[in-house]
PAVO-714479 format. One record per residue (C-alpha): residue in one letter; x negated, y, z negated; residue number from 0. Coordinates in steps of 0.05 Angstrom, whole numbers, plus 5000, padded with zeros to 4 digits. Layout:
(r 'A' (X Y Z) NUM)
...
//
This chain:
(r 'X' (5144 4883 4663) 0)
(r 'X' (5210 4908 4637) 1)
(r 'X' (5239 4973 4664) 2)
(r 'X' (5313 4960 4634) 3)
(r 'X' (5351 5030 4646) 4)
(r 'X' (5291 5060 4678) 5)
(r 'X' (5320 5119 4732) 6)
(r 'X' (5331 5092 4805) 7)
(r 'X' (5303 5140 4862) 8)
(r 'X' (5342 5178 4908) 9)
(r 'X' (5295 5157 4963) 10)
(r 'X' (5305 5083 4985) 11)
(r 'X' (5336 5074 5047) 12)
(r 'X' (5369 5005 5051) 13)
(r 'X' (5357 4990 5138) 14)
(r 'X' (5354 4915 5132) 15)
(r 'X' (5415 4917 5168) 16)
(r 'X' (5406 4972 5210) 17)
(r 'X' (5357 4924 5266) 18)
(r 'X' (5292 4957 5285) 19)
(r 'X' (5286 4929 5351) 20)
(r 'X' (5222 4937 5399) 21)
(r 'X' (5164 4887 5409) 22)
(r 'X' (5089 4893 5391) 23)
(r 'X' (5056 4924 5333) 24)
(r 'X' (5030 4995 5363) 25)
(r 'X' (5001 5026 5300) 26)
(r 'X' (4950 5082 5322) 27)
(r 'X' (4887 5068 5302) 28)
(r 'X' (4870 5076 5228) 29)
(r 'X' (4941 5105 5212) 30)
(r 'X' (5006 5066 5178) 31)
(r 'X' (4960 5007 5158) 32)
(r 'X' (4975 4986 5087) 33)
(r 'X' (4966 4944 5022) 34)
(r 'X' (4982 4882 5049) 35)
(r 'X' (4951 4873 5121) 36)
(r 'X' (4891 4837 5101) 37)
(r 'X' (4939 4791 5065) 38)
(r 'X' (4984 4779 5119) 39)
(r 'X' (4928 4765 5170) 40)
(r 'X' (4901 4709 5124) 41)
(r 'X' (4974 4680 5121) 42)
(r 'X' (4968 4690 5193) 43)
(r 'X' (4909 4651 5197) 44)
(r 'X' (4925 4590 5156) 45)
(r 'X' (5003 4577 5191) 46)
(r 'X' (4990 4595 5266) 47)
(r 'X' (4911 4576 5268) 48)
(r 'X' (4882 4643 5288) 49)
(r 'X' (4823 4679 5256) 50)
(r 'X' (4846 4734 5211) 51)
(r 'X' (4797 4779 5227) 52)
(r 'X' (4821 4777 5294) 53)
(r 'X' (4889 4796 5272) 54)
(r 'X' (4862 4842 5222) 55)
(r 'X' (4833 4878 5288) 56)
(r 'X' (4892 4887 5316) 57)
(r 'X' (4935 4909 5257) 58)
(r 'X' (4879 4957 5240) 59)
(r 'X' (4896 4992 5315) 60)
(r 'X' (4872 4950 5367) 61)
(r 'X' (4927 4960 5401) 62)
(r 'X' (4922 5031 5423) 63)
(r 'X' (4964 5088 5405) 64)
(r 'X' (5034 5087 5405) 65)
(r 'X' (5086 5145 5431) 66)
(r 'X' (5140 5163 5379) 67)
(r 'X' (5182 5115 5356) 68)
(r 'X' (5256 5136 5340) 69)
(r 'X' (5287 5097 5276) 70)
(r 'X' (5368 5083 5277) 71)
(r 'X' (5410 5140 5250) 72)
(r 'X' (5438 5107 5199) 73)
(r 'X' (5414 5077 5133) 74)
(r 'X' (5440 5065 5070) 75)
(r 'X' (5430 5056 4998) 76)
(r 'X' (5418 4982 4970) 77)
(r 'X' (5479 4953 4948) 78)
(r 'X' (5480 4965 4876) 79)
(r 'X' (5476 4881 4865) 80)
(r 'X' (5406 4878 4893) 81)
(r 'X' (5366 4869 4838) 82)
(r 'X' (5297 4862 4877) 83)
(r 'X' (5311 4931 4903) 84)
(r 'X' (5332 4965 4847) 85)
(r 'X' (5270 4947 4823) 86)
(r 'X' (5232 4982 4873) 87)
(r 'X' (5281 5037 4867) 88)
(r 'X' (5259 5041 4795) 89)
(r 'X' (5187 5042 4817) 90)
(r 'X' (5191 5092 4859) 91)
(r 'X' (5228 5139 4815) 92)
(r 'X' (5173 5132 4762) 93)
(r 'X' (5114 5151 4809) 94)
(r 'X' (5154 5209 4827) 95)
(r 'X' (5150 5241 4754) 96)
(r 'X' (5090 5218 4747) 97)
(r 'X' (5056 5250 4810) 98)
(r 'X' (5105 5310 4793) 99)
(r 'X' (5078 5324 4732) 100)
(r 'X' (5001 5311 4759) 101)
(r 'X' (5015 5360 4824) 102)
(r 'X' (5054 5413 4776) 103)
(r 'X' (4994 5416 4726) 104)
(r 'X' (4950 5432 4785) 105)
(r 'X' (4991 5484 4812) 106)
(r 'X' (5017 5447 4867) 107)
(r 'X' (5088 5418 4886) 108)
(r 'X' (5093 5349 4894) 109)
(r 'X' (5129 5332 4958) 110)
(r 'X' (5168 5261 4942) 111)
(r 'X' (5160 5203 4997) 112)
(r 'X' (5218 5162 5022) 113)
(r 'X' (5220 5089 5016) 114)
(r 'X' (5246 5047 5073) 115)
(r 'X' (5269 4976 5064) 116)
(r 'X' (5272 4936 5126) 117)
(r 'X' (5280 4865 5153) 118)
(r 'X' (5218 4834 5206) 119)
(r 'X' (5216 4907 5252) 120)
(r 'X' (5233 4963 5247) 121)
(r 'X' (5215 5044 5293) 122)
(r 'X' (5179 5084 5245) 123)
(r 'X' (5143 5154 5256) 124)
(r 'X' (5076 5118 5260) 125)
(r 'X' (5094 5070 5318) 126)
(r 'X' (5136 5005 5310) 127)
(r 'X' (5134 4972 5242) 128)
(r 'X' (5122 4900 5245) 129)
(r 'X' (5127 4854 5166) 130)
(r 'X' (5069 4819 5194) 131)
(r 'X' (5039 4888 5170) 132)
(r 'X' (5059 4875 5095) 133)
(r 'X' (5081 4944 5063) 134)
(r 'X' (5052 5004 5094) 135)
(r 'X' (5045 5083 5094) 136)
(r 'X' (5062 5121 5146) 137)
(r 'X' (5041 5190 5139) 138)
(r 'X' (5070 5215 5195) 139)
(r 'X' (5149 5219 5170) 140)
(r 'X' (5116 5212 5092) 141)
(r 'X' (5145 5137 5092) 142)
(r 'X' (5131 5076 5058) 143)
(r 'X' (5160 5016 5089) 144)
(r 'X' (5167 4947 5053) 145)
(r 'X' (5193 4888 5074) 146)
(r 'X' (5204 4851 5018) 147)
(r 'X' (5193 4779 5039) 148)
(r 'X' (5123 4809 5032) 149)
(r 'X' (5132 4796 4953) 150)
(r 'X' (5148 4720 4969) 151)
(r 'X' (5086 4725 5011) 152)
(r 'X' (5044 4748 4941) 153)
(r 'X' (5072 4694 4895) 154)
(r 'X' (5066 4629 4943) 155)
(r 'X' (5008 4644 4982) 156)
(r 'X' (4961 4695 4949) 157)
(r 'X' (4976 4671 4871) 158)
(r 'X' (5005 4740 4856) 159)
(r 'X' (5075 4734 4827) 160)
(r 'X' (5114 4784 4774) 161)
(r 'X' (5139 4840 4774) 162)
(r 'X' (5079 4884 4770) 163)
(r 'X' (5041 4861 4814) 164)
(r 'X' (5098 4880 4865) 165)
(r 'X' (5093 4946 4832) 166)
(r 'X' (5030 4946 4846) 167)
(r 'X' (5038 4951 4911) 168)
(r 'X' (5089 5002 4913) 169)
(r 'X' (5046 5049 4872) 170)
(r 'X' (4991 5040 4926) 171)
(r 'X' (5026 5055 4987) 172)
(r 'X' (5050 5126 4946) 173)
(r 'X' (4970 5135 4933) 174)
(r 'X' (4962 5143 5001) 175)
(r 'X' (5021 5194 5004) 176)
(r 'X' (4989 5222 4953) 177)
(r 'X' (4924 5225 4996) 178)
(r 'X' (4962 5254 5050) 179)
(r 'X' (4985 5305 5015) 180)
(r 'X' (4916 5334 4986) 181)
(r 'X' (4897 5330 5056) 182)
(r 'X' (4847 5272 5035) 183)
(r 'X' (4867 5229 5095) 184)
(r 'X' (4859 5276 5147) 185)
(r 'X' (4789 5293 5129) 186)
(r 'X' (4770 5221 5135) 187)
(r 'X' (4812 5209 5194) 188)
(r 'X' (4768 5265 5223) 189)
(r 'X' (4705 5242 5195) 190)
(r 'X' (4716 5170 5226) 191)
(r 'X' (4712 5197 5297) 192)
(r 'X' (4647 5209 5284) 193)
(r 'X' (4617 5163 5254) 194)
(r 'X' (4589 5086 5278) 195)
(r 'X' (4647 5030 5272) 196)
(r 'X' (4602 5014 5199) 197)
(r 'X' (4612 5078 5174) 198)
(r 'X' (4675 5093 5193) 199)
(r 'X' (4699 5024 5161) 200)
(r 'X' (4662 5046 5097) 201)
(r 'X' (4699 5115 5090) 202)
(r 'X' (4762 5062 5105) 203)
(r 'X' (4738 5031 5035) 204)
(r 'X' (4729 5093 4994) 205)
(r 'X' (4798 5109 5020) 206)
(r 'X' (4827 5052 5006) 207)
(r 'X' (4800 5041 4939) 208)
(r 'X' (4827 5112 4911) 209)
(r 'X' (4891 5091 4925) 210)
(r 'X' (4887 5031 4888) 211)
(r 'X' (4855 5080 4826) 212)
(r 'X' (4916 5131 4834) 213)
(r 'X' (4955 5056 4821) 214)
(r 'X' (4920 5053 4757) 215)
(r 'X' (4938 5127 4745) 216)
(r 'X' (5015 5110 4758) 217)
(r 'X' (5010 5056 4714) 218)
(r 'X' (4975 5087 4655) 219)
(r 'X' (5021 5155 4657) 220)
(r 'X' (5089 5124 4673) 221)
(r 'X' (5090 5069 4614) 222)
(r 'X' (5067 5131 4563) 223)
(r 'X' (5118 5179 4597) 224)
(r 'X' (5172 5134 4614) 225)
(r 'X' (5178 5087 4565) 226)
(r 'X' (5175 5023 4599) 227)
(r 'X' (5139 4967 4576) 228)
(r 'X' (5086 4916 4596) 229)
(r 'X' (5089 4848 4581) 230)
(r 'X' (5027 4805 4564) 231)
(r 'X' (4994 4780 4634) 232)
(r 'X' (5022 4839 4679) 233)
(r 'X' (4962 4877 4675) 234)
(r 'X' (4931 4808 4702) 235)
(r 'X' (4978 4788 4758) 236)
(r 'X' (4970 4866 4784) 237)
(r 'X' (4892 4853 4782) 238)
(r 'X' (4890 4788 4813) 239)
(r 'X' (4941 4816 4869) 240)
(r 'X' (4879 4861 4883) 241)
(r 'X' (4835 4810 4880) 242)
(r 'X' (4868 4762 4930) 243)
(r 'X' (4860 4823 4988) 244)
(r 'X' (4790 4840 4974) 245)
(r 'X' (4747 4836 5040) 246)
(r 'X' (4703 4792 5020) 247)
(r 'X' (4753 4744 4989) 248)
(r 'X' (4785 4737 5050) 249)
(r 'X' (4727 4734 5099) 250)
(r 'X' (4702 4677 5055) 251)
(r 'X' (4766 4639 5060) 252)
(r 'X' (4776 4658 5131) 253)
(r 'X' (4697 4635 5160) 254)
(r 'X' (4661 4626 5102) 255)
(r 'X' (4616 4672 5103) 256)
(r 'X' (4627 4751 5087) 257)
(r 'X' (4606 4808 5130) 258)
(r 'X' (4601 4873 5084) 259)
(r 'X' (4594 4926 5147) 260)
(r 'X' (4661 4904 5167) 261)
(r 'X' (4701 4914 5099) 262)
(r 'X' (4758 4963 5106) 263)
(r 'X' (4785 4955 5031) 264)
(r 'X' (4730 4936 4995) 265)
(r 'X' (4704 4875 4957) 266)
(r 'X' (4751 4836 4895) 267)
(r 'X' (4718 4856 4846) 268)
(r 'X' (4716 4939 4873) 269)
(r 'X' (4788 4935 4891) 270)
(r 'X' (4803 4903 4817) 271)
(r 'X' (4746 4955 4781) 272)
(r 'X' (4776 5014 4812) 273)
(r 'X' (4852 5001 4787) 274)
(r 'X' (4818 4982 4724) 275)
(r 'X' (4785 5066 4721) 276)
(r 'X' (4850 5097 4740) 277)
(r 'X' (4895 5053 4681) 278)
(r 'X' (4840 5065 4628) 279)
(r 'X' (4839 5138 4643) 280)
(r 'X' (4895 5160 4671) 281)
(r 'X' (4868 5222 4705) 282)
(r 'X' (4866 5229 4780) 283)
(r 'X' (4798 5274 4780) 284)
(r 'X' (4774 5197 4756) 285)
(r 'X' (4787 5169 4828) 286)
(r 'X' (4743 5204 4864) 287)
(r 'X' (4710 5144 4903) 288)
(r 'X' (4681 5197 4964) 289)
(r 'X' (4623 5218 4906) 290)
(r 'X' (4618 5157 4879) 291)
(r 'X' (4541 5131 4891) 292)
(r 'X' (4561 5065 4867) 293)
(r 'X' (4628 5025 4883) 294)
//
């Protein structure tokens, strides 16, 4: 993936030297849970013996819900050296004028996200961030936080390296902003109360799985709008990078056997097929996995 000159965001705040502080992982149920939790809970599993799932559990919300959690004053830009970050800078400033554009041809302003860049914990709106959590959303200060060693995590243990599969990432966490925005989240959120643990996890999965369309979306809009360029095998890395965090994927490698009523991101090959619709098309109205009769 080559995004030589490509415009850097004004929104990445550099607090990997700001110091989080705070213990636990106190994520609210169903809310700031991200891209990369299922990864990290397999990680989890293999180095320190426990079963993911039970991990999973508790990054999911577990835990209970969390008051307010204050982050320190004062954050800064990356240093301009920091390649890796610039990078995500770039990212980031591309699926602003993409979602820009998208929101301003329905009639609607797009409201941009900030990007936090942290360092093992860090206070965010939706509780105390842990990078056990991988990246996450947080929709209640409209933040994505990343800590990068997450990347690291992709290439060594989940056999997805390069460059766009870490933009894959980025460009999911801003689906859910996205999400948040139409109000899409909420009205799931809501609708989970009510439902039976099944149902609520598969309304997770249709969530989830638009998120990783509007990824496609990104991808497709910003390399005809912007100009940048893929290289041969990107498209691949950012598919198997979906791949590697599909449910059943990891429930197989986990305890060998997979348990569809408890997916909260869908299968492989749904998580891969649905990034797949949004890059072919392009077009949002294309991601509409709640009236979807088949995943």
């Amino acid at each position: 993936m080559r995004m030589d000159g490509q415009e850097e965001s004004d929104n990445v705040e550099d607090a990997r030297g700001a110091g989080g502080g705070g213990g636990g992982l106190g994520f609210s149920a169903g809310r700031g849970v991200g891209l990369g939790t299922v990864a990290i809970a397999l990680v989890a599993g293999w180095i320190f013996g426990i079963n993911p799932l039970t991990v999973l559990g508790l990054l999911s919300g577990g835990v209970g819900t969390p008051a307010m959690q204050t982050a320190p004053t004062t954050v800064a830009r990356p240093p301009a050296e920091d390649a890796q970050a610039r990078f995500v800078s770039q990212v980031l400033r591309s699926t602003e004028v993409v979602w820009t554009d998208v929101f301003a041809q329905a009639g609607k302003t797009y409201q941009k996200p900030r990007l936090t860049l942290y360092r093992d914990s860090y206070p965010t709106g939706c509780g105390q961030g842990d990078a056990a959590m991988g990246p996450f959303y947080c929709p209640t200060d409209a933040h994505v936080y990343l800590d990068m060693a997450f990347f690291d995590t992709m290439a060594r243990r989940l056999g997805a390296p390069g460059q766009f599969a870490q933009a894959y990432v980025v460009a999911h966490e801003v689906g859910h902003h996205v999400q948040n925005l139409l109000g899409i989240s909420d009205k799931v959120d809501a609708a989970r109360q009510r439902e039976s643990p099944s149902q609520a996890n598969a309304m997770s999965v249709r969530l989830e799985l638009q998120a990783d369309c509007f990824a496609g979306v990104w991808a497709q809009r910003s390399q005809a709008e912007k100009g940048w360029r893929l290289e041969p095998g990107d498209v691949e890395t950012a598919l198997n990078a979906a791949s590697q965090i599909g449910d059943d994927t990891l429930q197989r490698k986990a305890r060998g056997q997979v348990v569809p009523e408890s997916f909260t991101h869908g299968t492989s090959a749904q998580r891969v097929g649905w990034f797949q619709r949004g890059f072919v098309s392009g077009k949002p109205d294309d991601c509409n996995t709640f009236q979807a009769r088949d995943l």
